[in-house]
Structure formats: C-alpha cells, structure tokens
C-alpha positions in Angstrom: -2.4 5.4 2.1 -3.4 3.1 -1.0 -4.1 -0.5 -0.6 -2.4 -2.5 -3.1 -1.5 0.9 -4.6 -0.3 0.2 -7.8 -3.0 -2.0 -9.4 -4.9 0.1 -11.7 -3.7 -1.2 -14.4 -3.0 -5.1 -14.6 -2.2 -7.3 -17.9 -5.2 -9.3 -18.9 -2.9 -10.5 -21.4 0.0 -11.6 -19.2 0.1 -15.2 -17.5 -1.7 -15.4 -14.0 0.5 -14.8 -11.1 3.0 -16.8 -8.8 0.6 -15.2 -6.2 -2.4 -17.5 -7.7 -3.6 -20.8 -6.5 -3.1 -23.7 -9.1 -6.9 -24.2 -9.8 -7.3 -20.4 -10.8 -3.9 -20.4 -13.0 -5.8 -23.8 -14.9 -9.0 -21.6 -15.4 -7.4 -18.5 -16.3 -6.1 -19.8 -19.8 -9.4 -18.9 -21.0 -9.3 -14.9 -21.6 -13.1 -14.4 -20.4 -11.7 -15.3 -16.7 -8.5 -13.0 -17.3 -10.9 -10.7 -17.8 -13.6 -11.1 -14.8 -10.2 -11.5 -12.5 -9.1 -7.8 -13.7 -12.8 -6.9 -12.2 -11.4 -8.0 -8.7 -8.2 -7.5 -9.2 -7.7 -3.5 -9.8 -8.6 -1.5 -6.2 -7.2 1.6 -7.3 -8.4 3.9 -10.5 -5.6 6.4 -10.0 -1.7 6.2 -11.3 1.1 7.0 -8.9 1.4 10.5 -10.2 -2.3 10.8 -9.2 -2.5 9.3 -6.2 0.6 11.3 -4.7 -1.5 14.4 -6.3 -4.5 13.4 -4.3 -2.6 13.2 -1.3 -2.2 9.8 -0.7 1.7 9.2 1.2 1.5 5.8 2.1 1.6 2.8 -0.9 1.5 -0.8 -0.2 3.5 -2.9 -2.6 3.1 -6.6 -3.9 6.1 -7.7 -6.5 7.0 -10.6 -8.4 9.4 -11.7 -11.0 7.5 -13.0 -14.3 8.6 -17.3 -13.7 9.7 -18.0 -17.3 10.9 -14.7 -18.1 14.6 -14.3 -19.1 16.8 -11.5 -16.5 15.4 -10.6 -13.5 13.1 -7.6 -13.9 10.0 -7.6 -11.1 6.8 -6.3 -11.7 3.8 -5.1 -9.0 1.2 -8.1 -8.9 -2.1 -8.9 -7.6 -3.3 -11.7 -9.4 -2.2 -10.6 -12.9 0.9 -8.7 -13.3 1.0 -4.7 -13.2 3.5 -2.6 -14.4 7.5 -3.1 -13.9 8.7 -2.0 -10.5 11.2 0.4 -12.1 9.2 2.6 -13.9 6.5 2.7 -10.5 9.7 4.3 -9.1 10.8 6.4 -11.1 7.1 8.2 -11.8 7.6 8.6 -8.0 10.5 10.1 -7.8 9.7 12.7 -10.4 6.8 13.7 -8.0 9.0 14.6 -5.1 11.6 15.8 -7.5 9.2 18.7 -7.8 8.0 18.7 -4.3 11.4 18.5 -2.3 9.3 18.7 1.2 7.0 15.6 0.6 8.1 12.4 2.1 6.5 9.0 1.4 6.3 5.4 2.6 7.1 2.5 0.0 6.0 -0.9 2.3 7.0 -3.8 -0.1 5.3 -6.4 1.8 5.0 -9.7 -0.4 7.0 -10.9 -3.4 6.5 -14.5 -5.3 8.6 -16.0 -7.2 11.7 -14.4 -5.9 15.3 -15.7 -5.0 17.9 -14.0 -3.1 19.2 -12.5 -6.8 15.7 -11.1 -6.9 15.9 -9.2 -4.0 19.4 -8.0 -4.7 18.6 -6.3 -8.3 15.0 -5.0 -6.7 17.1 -3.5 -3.9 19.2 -1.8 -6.3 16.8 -0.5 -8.3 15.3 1.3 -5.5 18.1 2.2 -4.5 18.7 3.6 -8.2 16.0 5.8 -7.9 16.0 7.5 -4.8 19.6 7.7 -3.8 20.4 10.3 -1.3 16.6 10.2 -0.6 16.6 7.4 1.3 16.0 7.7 4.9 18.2 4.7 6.6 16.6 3.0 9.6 16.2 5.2 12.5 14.2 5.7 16.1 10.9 5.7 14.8 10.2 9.0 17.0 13.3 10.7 15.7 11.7 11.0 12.1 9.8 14.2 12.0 9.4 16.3 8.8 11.5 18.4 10.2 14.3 15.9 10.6 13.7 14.6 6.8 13.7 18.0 5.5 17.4 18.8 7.3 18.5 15.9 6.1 16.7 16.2 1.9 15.4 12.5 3.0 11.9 12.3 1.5 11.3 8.1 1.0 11.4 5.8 3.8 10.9 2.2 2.3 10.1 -1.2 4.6 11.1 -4.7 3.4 9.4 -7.7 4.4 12.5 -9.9 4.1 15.3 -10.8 6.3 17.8 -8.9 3.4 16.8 -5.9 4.9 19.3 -6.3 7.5 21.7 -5.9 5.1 20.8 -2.2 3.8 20.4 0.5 6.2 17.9 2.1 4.2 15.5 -0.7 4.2 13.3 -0.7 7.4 12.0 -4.4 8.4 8.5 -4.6 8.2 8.4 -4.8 12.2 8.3 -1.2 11.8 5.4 -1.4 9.7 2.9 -3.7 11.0 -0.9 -3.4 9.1 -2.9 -5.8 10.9 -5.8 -7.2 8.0 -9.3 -8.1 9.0 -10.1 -10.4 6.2 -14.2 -9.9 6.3 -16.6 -8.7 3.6 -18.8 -7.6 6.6 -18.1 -3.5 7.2 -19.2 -4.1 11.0 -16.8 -6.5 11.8 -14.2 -4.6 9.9 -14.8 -1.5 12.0 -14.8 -3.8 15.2 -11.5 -5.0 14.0 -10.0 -1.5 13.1 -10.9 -0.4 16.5 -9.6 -3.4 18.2 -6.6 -3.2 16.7 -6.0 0.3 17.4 -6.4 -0.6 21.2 -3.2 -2.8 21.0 -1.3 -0.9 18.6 2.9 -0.2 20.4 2.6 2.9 21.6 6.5 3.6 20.7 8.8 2.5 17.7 6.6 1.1 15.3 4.6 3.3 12.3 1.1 1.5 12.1 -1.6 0.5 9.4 -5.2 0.3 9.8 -6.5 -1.1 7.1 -9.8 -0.1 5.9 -10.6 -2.2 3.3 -13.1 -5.4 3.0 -11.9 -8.4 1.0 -13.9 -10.5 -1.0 -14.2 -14.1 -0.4 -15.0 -17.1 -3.6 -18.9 -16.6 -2.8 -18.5 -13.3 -3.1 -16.8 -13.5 -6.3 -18.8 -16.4 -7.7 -21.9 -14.6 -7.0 -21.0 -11.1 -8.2 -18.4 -12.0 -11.2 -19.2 -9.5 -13.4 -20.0 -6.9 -11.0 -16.3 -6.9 -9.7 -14.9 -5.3 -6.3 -15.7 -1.6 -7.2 -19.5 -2.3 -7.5 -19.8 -5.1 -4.9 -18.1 -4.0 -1.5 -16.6 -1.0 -2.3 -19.1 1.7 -3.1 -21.9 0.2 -0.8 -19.5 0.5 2.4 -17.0 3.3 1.6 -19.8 6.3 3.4 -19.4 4.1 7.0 -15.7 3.4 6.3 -15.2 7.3 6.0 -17.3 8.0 9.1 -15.2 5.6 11.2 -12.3 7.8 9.6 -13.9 11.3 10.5 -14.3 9.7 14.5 -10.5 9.2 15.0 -7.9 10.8 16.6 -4.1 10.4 15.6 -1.0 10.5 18.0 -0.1 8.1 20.3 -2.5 5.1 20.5 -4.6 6.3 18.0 -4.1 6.3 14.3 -1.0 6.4 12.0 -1.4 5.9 8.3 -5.0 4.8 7.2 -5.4 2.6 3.8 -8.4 2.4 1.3 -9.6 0.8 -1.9 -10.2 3.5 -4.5 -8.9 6.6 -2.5 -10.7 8.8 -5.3 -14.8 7.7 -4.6 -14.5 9.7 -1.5 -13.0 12.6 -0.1 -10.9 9.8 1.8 -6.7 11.9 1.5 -9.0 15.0 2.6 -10.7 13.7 5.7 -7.4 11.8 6.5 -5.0 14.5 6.0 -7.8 17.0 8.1 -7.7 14.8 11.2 -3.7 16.2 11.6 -5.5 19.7 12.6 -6.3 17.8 15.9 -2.1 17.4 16.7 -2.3 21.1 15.9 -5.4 22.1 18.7 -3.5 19.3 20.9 -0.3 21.6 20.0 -2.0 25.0 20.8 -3.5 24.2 23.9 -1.3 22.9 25.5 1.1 26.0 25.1 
C-alpha cells in the first residue's frame, strides 16, 4: 500500500485546504509558503498508473470538495488540493481493465468540507467507474482471489462515513482499521508497528500497519526547504524495510503494509515476497 497515495502532484496554485488549520491558510497567501508546503505535502512520486505497475494494491484516500467552488466535484487533498477524484478512478480502472485478475483496495478515510450531497455524488462516481467490479460487503474470510475472480469483482472500497450503510459495496472503515503512530522517531514507530500487530482481530477485519513517520512543526520549521523526502524519509526508509523483511503475514501477523515513496526502495517487492511464506506454510502442511 501507498500512504496518502495520490499526492504526487498537488496545486501550489489552488487555495489551501479545508484540511488546514486557520493560521497556515492566513500564511499560505504568500506563494513562497504554497510552495515549501508542496515540499511536505507530496509522499508519493509515482501516479496511479505507476504505483499499480509497481505493485502497490492498497491506496489510502483523503478527499475534499473545493469550499467556494460552484457543483460538487471533490478532489484528493493533503494540504493543497490534488487532482479530481474522478479522473484518480478512472486511470484506475483502465489498469484492471487490462489486468482482469488484479484486485485493489480504495480506503477513503477523511473528507473536509463535505455534506451529505457530497458524499452522494462521490458515491456515485465510484460507483460510475467500477460498476460490476465492485465487491459488496462480505465475511472478511470469504474474499479470496479466488472468490473475486469467480465473481469479475476486482475493487473492494471502505468508507469512513455512516453512508456506507447505505451501499452494499461500500465497506465501513471497521473493516479497515490502520492504527497511526504519529512519531518522527523510526524506533518508536517500529515499537508501535509491532505493538499494534500484537492486538490486531484475529478475524473479520483487513488491517494497516502503517510504516510511515510524520513530521511535527519543529520538524518542519527546522528543515523547510529540505521537505519530507530528504528529512525523514530517505534517512529511515533501510530500517523501515528491514522491519518489513522480519514479518510474517496470516493470521496475527501482517495484512497490507503502507509507505511514503514506495519507489526509493524495493518496498512492493519485499512486501509482495513475504506471501511466499503462506505458500511454504501451504506446502508443509500438506
């Protein structure tokens, strides 16, 4: 998985987000801090198309309406707006157009700025794009590939809303939980990972481990120009992938595994390679 998937490219030019405190939307009318907040904004380098190229299944979704903006178009955010939700999905949907046996995990988990009307038209947009794709809400431990492939289901998407309930192919995000260790310090963020691991459900709930470090205001204020990349992200990314290479998936161990540029390291590679430990599990025990 990506974290905060679709932000390689956010609008320096666009207004500052609904996601924003009031203090940084003041500064932000001056373009130099647009700028040094697109340094900390963007955690991904790769587009959709190239992140599901890469291998990367899993994409975690911020969205927002544009406050101001006539009709009711909502866009992917993280401090400055992205690019419109609807062309996100369609780009995605080309992808498994061409590869009918992939499946992949849309996990819209905070939207600003949005009424009920919002939600409605987002909902129908992705249900525009994927139609018959959609895999409705289901026994977590029912949904093999197998059981997506007999059914040509290949997108399951969770919704962090209470609509949900109202559209069987929107999975709550109970399903999904992605428990976020808020630290700038990789030790405590591999305590945290393994912690939460330890009291993941065993049954009927997918499960995130986030792998990512966030920056706090010091960190920012101290390394503006420098931006996430060159700050946290390169320096820590070689322990981050060790911690990756040391687990074991299955029950009680891990499910889908986020990063911050997915492309510095082999990170879908070592991920995906830690399924060939199901398979041994598989062989010997037949």
């Amino acid at each position: 998985g990506s974290h905060d998937s679709f932000s390689y490219w956010v609008d320096e030019q666009s207004p500052v987000g609904p996601d924003q405190a009031t203090a940084v939307k003041r500064l932000a009318r001056i373009s130099l801090v647009r700028k040094i907040m697109k340094k900390w904004s963007v955690t991904q380098n790769l587009t959709f198309k190239e992140q599901l190229e890469g291998g990367i299944r899993y994409f975690d979704l911020r969205v927002s309406s544009k406050p101001g903006e006539i009709g009711q178009e909502i866009y992917f955010i993280h401090g400055l707006f992205g690019i419109k939700v609807w062309d996100g999905l369609k780009e995605m949907n080309r992808f498994l157009e061409q590869h009918p046996k992939e499946v992949i995990f849309l996990d819209f988990n905070h939207f600003y700025a949005m009424d009920d009307s919002h939600h409605h038209f987002l909902i129908n947009r992705i249900r525009s794009a994927f139609e018959s794709k959609l895999c409705c809400v289901e026994c977590v431990e029912y949904v093999t590939l197998l059981y997506m492939w007999e059914k040509k289901h290949q997108v399951l998407v969770f919704y962090h809303h209470p609509l949900c309930q109202e559209y069987p192919f929107l999975w709550p995000g109970n399903k999904m939980p992605a428990p976020w260790a808020n630290t700038t310090n990789v030790h405590k963020l591999l305590q945290f990972l393994e912690t939460t691991l330890g009291e993941r459900s065993r049954y009927g709930t997918f499960h995130v481990s986030q792998a990512i470090l966030t920056p706090r205001v010091k960190t920012i204020a101290r390394h503006l120009i420098r931006g996430l990349k060159n700050t946290l992200v390169h320096r820590n990314l070689p322990m981050i992938l060790n911690w990756v290479k040391a687990q074991k998936p299955g029950v009680m161990g891990v499910n889908i595994i986020t990063s911050d540029f997915v492309e510095l390291v082999d990170f879908a590679a070592t991920v995906i390679a830690l399924n060939d430990l199901l398979l041994e599990e598989d062989e010997s025990a037949t």
